[in-house]
C-alpha positions, -999 to 999 in steps of 0.1 A, spaced: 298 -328 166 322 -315 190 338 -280 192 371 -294 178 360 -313 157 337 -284 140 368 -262 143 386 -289 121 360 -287 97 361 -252 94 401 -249 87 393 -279 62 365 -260 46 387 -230 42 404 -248 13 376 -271 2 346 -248 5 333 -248 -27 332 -291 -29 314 -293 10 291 -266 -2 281 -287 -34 278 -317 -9 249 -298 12 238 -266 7 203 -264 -8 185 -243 -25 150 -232 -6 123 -207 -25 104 -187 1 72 -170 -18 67 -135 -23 31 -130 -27 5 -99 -41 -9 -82 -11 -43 -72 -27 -49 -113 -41 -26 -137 -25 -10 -148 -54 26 -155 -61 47 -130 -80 76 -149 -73 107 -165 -48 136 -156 -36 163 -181 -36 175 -187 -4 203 -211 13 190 -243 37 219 -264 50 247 -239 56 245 -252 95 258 -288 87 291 -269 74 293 -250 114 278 -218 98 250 -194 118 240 -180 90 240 -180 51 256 -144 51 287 -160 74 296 -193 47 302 -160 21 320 -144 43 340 -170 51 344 -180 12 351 -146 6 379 -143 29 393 -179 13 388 -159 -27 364 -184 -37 327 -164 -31 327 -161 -68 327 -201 -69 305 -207 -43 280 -180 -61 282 -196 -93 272 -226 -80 243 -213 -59 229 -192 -86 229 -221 -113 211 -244 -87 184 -216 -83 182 -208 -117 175 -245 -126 151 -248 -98 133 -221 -106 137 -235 -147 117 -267 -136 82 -252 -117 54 -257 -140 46 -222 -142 82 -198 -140 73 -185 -167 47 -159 -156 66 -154 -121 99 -135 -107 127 -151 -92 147 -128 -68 182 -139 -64 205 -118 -40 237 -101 -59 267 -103 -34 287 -70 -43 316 -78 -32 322 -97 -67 320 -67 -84 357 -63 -98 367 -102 -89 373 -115 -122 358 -129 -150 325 -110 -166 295 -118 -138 263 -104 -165 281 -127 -188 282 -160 -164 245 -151 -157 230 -147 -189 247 -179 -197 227 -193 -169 195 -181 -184 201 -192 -218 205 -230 -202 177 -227 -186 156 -207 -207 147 -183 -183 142 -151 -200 161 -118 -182 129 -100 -172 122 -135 -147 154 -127 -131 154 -95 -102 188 -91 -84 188 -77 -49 210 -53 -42 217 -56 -4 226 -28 19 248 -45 38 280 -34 20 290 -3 9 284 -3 -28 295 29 -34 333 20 -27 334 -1 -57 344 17 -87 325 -9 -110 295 -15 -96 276 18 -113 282 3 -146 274 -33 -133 239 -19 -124 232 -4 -158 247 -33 -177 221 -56 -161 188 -32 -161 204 -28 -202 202 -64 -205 166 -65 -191 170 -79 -155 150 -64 -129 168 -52 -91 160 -43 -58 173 -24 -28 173 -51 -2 174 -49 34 164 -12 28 162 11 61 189 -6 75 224 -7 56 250 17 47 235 34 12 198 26 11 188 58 2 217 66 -25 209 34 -41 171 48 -43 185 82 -58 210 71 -80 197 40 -101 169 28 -115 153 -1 -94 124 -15 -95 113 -27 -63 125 -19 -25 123 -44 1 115 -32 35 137 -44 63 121 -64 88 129 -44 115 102 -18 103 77 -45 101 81 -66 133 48 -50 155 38 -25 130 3 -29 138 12 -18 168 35 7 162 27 42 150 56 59 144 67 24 123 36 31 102 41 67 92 80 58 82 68 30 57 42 45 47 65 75 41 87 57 24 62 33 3 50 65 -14 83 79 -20 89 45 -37 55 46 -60 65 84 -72 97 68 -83 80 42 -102 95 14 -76 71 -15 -61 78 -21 -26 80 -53 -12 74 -60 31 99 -82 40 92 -103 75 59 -104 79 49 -133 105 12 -124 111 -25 -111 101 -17 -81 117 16 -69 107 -2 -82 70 -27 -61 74 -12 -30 86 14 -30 56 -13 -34 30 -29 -3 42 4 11 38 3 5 5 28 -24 2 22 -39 -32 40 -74 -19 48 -94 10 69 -121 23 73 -134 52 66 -167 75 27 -156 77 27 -165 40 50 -193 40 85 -205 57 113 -209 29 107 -247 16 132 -268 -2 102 -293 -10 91 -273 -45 58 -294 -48 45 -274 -13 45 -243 -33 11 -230 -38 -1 -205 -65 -26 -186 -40 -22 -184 -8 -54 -188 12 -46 -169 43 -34 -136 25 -64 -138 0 -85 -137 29 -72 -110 48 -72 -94 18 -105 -90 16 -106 -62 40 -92 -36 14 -103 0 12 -140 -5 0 -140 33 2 -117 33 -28 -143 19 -49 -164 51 -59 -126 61 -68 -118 26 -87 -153 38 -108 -136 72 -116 -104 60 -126 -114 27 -151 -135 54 -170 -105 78 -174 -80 55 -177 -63 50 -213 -54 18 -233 -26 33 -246 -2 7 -267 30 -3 -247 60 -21 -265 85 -43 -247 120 -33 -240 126 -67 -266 115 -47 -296 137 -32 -317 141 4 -320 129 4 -357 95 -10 -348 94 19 -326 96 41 -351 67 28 -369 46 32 -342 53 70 -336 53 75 -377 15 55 -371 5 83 -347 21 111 -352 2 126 -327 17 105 -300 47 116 -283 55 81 -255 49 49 -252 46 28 -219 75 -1 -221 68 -34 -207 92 -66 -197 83 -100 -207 58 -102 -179 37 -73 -182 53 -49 -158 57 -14 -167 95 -5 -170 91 30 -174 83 52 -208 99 59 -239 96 96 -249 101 106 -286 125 131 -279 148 100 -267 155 85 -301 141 113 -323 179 119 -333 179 84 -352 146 84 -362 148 117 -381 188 115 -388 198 105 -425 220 77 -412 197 63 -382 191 37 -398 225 27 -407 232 31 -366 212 5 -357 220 -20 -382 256 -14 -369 266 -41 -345 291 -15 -330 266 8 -320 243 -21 -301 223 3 -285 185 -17 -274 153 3 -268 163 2 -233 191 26 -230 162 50 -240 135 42 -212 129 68 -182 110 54 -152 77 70 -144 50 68 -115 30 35 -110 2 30 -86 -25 6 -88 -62 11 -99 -72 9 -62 -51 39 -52 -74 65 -42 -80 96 -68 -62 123 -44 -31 101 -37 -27 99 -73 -26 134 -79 2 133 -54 17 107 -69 17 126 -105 34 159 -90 57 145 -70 85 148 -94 81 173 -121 80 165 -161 60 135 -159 39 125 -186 16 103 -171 10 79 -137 10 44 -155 -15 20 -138 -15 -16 -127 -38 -42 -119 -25 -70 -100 8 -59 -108 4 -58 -145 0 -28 -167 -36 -15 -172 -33 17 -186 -17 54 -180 -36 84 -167 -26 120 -176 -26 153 -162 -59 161 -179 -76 129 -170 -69 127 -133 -79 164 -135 -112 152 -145 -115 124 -119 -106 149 -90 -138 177 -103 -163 148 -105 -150 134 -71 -160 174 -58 -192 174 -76 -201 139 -64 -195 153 -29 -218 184 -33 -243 166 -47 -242 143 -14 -243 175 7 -277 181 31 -290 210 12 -306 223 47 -268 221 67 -248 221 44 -227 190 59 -215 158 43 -242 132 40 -243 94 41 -215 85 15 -194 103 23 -199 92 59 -195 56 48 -168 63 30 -148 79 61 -162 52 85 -145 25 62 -111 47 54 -107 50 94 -121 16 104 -84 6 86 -63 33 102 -52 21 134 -24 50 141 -41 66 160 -74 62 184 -106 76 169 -142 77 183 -173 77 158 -201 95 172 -241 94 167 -268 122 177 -300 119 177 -326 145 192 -348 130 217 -386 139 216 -380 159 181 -411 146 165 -435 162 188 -416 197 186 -418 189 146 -455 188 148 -465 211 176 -441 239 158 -441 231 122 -414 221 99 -397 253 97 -389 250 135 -381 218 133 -354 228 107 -343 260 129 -331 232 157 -317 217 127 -297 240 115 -289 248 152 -273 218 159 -253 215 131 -237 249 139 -227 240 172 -208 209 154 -192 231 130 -182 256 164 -175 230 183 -154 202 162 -129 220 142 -95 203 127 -82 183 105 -85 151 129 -126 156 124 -150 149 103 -186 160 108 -217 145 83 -255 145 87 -273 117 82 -308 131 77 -340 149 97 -323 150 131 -296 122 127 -261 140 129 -225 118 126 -191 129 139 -157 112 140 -126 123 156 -90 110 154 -66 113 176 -75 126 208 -78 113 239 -108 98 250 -115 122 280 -110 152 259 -136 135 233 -162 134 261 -157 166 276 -165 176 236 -196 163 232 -213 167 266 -203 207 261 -221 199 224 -251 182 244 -257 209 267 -253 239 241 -278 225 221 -298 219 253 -298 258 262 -300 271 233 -328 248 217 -351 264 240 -352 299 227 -373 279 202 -403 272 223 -430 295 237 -428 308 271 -459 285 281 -443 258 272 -410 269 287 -426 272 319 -443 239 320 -413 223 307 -430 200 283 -455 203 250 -486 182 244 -484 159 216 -494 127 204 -470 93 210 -467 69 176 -497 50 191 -517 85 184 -522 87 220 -522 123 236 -495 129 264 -463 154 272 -432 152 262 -401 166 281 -386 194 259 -358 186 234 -321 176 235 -298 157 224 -283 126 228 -247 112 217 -236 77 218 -195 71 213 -180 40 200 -144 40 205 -120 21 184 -85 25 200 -51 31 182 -34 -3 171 -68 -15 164 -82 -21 129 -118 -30 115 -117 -51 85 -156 -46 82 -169 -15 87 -205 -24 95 -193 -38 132 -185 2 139 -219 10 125 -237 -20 145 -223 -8 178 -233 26 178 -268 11 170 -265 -7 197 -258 20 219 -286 47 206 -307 30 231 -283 36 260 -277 72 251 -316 79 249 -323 63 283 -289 81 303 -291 108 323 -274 135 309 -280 116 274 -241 102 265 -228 71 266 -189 62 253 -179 24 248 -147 9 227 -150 -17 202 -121 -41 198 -112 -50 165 -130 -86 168 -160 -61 169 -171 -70 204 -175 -37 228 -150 -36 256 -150 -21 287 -161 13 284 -176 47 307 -211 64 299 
């Protein structure tokens, strides 16, 4: 098509918008999956042939059938193709459609939460199926009527989200002033993530911000494993994005579980696991009710347990909405006329003008995170917890109080009673926590004395524990900071990580360590021996012959920033395969870096 003759369309199209639109604009669902499983939550409704009418983009046919006062027509008939799309899958029932809310209707004309429940009841699609995206692309604020537009459809049991978040006009007043219940990450703070650090500390930032508020968070444009991976770790409950699937207009390619996520979703935090124990013993079944029921069956259930003072409220599909505390409707339970109020159709007030959103975090989430999750905003009664996106449960102050002491006394327990240090839990469990950070470069170091079992039996046990206990204070002098972690595996096997620094400054580290222990080890041998410089002892074939005195030997496996481990037992196999090279050095050290397919790179020792 020629320029004129597009330009020609586009004056025509001006006035007969609405009718070209009908003749080829289709409806496209692009998935929106679980980032711990794979599975679909849902699809948001998207635009495919806007192009044939001359338009770039979807956004520019609105604005152009704004500007001609028919957007509300064009929306109408967008949203009722969606609707009936989504209507005819075999299995809408159990998922979420996500249907962007053009604001700039707000205040049009004619009633547009009465236009869409009408839509629903057509296509019996119940509210709580439905999630609105609120996008910051236009300055909501402005709009006189769009607060009460926002409570009329969370009233009327619809589900929203800040869309485009990080990038518009309001994003964060949005988040401050209404009740959503998810948050969709712009793509701009996802494209590279994996290899951005400063991208990862903002969404992770903000993804914890969102769970405190009792808001999911959704990572919009994500086109690879990596940038997958990396907002997972984040702690993005969903994703969407071309890695999981392009938007299709074809509704029979839609899958239920997509293969590729559920894979790299195998890598989660196994460290969480001791964690995941904790929590599923603590956690309580308490009895939720859906923001459906009526306020009188309510009322039975806190006149059943009077000891009871909230109950965690549920939408059709299982997702926590938030609580409902007695004090909120203790004026018509105990109030002579109460009851009279809610059998007035006047009053039509629903259990959900009475719900208060609480904090929500999944069973996986580690114990401490929780914690932080439960304080962040003071008053709350509980952190109510999911499981694939589903309620599971609440946890409150008292039980994650619990889980926290028997996390400590788990720790002590795993302690080295002769050093005092960490031992090989916990030292699993930081290998696989930092095996998944890639902010930030880290090296995981092994000692290991060389000719300590000769000194062991020449000297006795007890000296053999002095040099011990010798080493492990130089550790605790030497490696001090948050970014370290120090552990000891057993007899003279010690552990180390470090995050953070540069890989020079590492070396220089443990080579001061090395020859410390070096000097200082032989105060622990007798002048004789001192002056031959070796003992006599026997070799594991029980043959006699010297041995060189003691010291220590450190191999280094670095894993550089960007870079991220989905199986911890690669770290764990490379510094085995590197003992060997330590032991036969020179001055005993040897560095390498691992790359993320596990395979060591180029390296210095």
């Amino acid at each position: 098509m020629s320029a004129a003759e597009m330009l020609a369309l586009r004056r025509y199209a001006d006035d007969e918008i609405v009718t070209l639109a009908k003749l080829v604009v289709q409806t496209a669902f692009q998935p929106i999956v679980e980032a711990a499983t794979g599975a679909v939550f849902g699809f948001e409704s998207l635009m495919r042939g806007f192009d044939r009418l001359g338009f770039r983009s979807p956004l520019d046919l609105l604005d152009r059938a704004h500007e001609a006062g028919q957007l509300l027509a064009v929306e109408h008939m967008i949203n009722s193709r969606a609707l009936a799309a989504f209507a005819a899958l075999p299995d809408f029932a159990s998922r979420t459609l996500f249907i962007n809310l053009d604001s700039r209707l707000v205040g049009v004309g004619g009633d547009v939460v009465e236009r869409l429940t009408s839509h629903l009841k057509r296509a019996g699609i119940p509210a709580s199926s439905i999630c609105f995206e609120i996008s910051e692309r236009f300055q909501n604020d402005v709009v006189p009527e769009f607060t009460e537009l926002m409570r009329r459809l969370r009233l009327e049991g619809f589900k929203l989200a800040i869309d485009d978040f990080g990038v518009g006009h309001n994003g964060l007043k949005l988040l401050c002033d209404h009740p959503v219940d998810y948050l969709k990450i712009d793509r701009h703070f996802i494209s590279r993530i994996d290899a951005d650090a400063r991208k990862r500390h903002l969404v992770r930032n903000t993804i914890n911000a969102a769970h405190v508020l009792g808001i999911r968070v959704i990572a919009e444009g994500v086109e690879n494993e990596a940038e997958f991976v990396a907002c997972r770790n984040a702690g993005c409950d969903l994703v969407q994005g071309w890695f999981v699937s392009r938007p299709v207009t074809d509704f029979s390619a839609l899958q239920s579980v997509y293969p590729q996520v559920e894979r790299a979703g195998r890598g989660r935090r196994n460290s969480r696991s001791f964690d995941s124990v904790l929590i599923r013993r603590q956690i309580e079944q308490l009895p939720s009710v859906r923001e459906s029921d009526s306020l009188e069956s309510v009322f039975e259930l806190f006149r059943r347990d009077p000891t009871r003072t909230f109950f965690p409220v549920l939408n059709a599909n299982d997702e926590p909405r938030g609580i409902l505390h007695e004090y909120h409707v203790k004026e018509l339970s105990y109030h002579p006329f109460g009851r009279d109020l809610l059998k007035n159709k006047i009053y039509q007030k629903s259990l959900s003008h009475f719900v208060t959103m609480a904090p929500i975090a999944d069973l996986d989430t580690p114990a401490e995170q929780l914690l932080s999750i439960f304080a962040g905003m003071g008053g709350n009664e509980c952190v109510i917890l999911t499981e694939n996106m589903r309620y599971a449960g609440i946890l409150s102050a008292s039980s994650l109080l619990k889980i926290i002491n028997e996390k400590q006394l788990k720790a002590a327990e795993d302690q080295n009673p002769l050093t005092g240090l960490p031992g090989n839990r916990s030292i699993r469990d930081f290998l696989q926590d930092r095996a998944l950070d890639g902010d930030q470069l880290r090296c995981f170091c092994y000692f290991d004395f060389d000719n300590f079992k000769p000194f062991n039996d020449h000297y006795g046990f007890q000296k053999g524990d002095q040099a011990i206990s010798l080493f492990a204070s130089l550790l605790r002098r030497h490696l001090v900071g948050e970014d370290v972690f120090i552990g000891h595996l057993g007899g003279d096997d010690f552990f180390a990580g470090i995050s953070g620094r540069d890989a020079r400054d590492v070396q220089a580290l443990i080579q001061l360590i090395l020859g410390d222990f070096g000097r200082e080890v032989r105060h622990l041998y007798v002048p004789e021996d001192l002056l031959a410089g070796a003992i006599r002892g026997h070799d594991r074939n029980g043959e006699a012959r010297s041995f060189a005195l003691m010291r220590c030997s450190a191999a280094v496996l670095m894993v550089p920033e960007g870079d991220v481990i989905a199986d911890a037992s690669q770290i764990s196999t490379g510094i085995a395969a590197l003992k060997g090279n330590a032991k036969s050095s020179l001055d005993g050290f040897v560095l390498r870096s691992i790359r993320s397919d596990g395979n060591d790179g180029a390296g210095n020792g």
